[in-house]
SEPA-324815 format. One record per residue (C-alpha): residue in one letter; y, x, z. Coordinates in steps of 0.001 Angstrom, whole numbers, plus 500000, padded with zeros to 6 digits. Layout:
BEGIN
+------+--------+--------+--------+
! paro !     py !     px !     pz !
+------+--------+--------+--------+
!    A !      Y !      X !      Z !
...
+------+--------+--------+--------+
This chain:
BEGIN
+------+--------+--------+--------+
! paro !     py !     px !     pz !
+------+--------+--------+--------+
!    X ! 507271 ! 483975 ! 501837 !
!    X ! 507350 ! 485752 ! 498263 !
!    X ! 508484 ! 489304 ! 498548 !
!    X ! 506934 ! 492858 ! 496901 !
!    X ! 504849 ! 494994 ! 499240 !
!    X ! 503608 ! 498436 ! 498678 !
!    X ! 500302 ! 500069 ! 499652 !
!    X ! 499829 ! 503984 ! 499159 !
!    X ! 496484 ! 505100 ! 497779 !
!    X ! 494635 ! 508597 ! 496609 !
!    X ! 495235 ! 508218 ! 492819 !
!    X ! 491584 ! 508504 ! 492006 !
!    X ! 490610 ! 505988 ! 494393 !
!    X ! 493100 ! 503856 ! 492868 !
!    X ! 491722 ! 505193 ! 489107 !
!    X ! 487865 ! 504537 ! 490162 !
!    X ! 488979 ! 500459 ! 491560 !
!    X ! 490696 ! 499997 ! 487989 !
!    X ! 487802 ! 501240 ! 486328 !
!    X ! 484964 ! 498931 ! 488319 !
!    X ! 488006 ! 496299 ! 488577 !
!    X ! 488136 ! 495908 ! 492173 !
!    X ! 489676 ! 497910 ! 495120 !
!    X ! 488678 ! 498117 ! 498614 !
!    X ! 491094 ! 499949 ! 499938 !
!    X ! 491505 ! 503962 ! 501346 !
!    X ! 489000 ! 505334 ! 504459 !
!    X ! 491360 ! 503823 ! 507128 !
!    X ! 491491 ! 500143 ! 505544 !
!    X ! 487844 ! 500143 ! 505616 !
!    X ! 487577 ! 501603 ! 509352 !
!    X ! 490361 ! 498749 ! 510040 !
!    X ! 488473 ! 496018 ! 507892 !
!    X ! 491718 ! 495335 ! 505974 !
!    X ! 494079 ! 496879 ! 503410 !
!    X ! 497292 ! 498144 ! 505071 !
!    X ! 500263 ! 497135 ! 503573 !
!    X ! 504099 ! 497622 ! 504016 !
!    X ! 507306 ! 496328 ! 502946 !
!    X ! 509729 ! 497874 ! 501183 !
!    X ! 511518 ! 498229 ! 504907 !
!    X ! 508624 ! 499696 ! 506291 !
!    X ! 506761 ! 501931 ! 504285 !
!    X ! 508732 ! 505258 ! 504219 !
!    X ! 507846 ! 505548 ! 508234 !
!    X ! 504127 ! 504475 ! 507016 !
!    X ! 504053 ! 507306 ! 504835 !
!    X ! 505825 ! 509828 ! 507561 !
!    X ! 502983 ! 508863 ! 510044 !
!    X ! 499742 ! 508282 ! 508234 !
!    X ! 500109 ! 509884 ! 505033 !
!    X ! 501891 ! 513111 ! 505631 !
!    X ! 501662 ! 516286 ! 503797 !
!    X ! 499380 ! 514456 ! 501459 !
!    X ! 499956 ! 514753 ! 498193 !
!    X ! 498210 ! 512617 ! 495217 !
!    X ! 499160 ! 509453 ! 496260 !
!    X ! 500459 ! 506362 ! 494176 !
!    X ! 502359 ! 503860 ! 495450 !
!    X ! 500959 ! 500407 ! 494286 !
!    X ! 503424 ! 496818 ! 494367 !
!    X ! 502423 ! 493619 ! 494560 !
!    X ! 504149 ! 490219 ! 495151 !
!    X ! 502711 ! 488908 ! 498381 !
!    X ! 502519 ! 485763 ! 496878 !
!    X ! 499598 ! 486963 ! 494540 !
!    X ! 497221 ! 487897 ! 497620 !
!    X ! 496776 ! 483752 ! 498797 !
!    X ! 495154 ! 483502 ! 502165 !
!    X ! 493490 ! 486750 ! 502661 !
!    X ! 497217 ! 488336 ! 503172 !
!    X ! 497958 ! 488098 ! 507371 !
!    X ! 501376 ! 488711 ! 508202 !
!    X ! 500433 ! 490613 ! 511799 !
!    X ! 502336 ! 492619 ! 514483 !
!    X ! 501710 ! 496240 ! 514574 !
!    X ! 504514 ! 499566 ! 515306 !
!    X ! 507114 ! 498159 ! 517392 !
!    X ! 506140 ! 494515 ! 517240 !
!    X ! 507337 ! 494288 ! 513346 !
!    X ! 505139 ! 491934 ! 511415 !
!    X ! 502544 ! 494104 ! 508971 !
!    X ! 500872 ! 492577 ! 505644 !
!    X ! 497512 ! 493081 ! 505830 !
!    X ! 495151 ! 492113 ! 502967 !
!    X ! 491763 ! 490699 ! 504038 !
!    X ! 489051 ! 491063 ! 501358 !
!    X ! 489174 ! 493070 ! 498328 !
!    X ! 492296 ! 493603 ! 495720 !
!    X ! 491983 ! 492622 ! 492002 !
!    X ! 494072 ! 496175 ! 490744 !
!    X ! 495188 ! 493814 ! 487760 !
!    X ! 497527 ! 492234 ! 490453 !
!    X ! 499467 ! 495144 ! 490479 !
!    X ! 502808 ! 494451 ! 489761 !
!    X ! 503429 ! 498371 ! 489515 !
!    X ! 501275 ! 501077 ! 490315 !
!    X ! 503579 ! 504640 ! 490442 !
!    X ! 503366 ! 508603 ! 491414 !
!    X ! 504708 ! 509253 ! 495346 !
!    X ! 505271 ! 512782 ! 494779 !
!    X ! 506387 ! 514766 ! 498233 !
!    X ! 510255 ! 515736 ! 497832 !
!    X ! 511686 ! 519297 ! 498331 !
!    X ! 511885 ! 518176 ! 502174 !
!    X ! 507633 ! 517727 ! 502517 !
!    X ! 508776 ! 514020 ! 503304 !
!    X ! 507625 ! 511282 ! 500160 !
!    X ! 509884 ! 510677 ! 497742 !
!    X ! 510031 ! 506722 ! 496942 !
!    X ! 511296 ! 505338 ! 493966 !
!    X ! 514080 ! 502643 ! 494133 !
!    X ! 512072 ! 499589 ! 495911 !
!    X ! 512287 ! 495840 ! 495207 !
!    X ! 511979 ! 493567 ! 498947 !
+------+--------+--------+--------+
């Protein structure tokens, strides 16, 4: 199954795995041992309950397909099937790697997403 999914990161964590050309993912994917991420469905609630308030952040895509066998399609909230990468990210995989500013409301404010 070939779709985009989206992982939020601190911009200069993001910056310093461009610059040494790998990415490990934020504090919580190492504590988990994977990199969280969401689909296009799912990742405005992500945001709401793990990355609230924060500012910083870009949203990063890439097409699922990219990630080979270290990407786990698991259940997590509500029984809904998670991607989680297992093992490190190349950042050149990126499809698209863009600001998530917080809206007027506090809440993220997404740009149009691809499923």
């Amino acid at each position: 199954m070939n779709r985009m999914i989206y992982h939020m990161s601190p911009a200069e964590t993001w910056q310093e795995a461009v610059q040494a050309g790998i990415y490990r993912g934020t504090a919580d994917d190492l504590r988990d041992g994977f990199i969280h991420f969401s689909t296009a469905e799912q990742i405005a609630e992500s945001a709401r309950r793990h990355r609230a308030g924060q500012t910083g952040l870009v949203l990063i895509a890439i097409e699922s397909a990219r990630l080979g066998d270290g990407l786990k399609w698991e259940k997590s909230r509500g029984g809904a099937l998670f991607p989680h990468l297992y093992g490190a990210l190349d950042p050149a995989e990126a499809a698209s790697v863009r600001p998530l500013p917080l809206g007027p409301d506090g809440e993220h404010a997404f740009p149009p997403l691809d499923p």
